[in-house]
C-alpha positions in Angstrom: -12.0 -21.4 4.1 -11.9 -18.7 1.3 -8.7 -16.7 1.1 -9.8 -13.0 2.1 -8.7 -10.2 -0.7 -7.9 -6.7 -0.1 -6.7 -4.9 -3.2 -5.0 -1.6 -3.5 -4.3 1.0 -5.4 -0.7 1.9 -4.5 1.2 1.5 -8.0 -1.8 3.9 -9.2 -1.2 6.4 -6.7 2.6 6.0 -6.5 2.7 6.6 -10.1 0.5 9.9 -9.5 3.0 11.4 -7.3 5.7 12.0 -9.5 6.1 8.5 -10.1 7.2 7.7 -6.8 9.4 4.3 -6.4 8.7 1.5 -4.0 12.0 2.0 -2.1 10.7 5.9 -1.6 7.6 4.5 -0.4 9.0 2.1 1.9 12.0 4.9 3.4 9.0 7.3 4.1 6.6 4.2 5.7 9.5 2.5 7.3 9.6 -0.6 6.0 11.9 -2.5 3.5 10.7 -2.2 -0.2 10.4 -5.8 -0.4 7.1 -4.8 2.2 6.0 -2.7 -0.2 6.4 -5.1 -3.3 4.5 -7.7 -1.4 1.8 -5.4 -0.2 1.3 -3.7 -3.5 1.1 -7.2 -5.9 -1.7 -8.4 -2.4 1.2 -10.8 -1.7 0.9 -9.6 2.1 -1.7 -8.0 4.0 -0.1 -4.5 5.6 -0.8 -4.2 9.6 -2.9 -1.4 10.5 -0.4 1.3 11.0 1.4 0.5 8.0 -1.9 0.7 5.6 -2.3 4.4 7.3 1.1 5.8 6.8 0.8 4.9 3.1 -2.6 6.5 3.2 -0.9 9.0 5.0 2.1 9.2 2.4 -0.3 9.6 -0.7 -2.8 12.3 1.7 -5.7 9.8 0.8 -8.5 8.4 2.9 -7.4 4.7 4.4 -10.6 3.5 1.7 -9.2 5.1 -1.1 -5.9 3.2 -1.2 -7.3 -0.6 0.1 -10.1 -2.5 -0.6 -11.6 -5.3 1.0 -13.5 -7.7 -1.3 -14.8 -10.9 0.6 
């Protein structure tokens, strides 16, 4: 069975807002910045509620930040 991929944009937009840190990202998600690390290099997959509150973080649509390539 083929590994699914979802990519991201989050060092892109993190960098566009005032070249934001992971650990920033994580304290205003709620999650550790390892989650982030992981998350951002497509290491881990984010739950649902995590991918929107970094949408939410960056004011972006949900598409916009992941992508799903099958």
């Amino acid at each position: 069975m083929a590994k699914l991929a979802i990519t991201n944009t989050i060092r892109i937009q993190r960098f566009h807002h005032n070249e934001m840190t992971q650990q920033q990202l994580a304290d205003r998600v709620g999650v550790t910045r390892q989650t982030i690390a992981a998350i951002e290099s497509a290491r881990y997959s984010p739950s649902l509620e995590v991918a929107f509150k970094i949408a939410a973080v960056f004011e972006q649509p949900l598409e916009n930040i992941f992508q799903f390539t099958p």
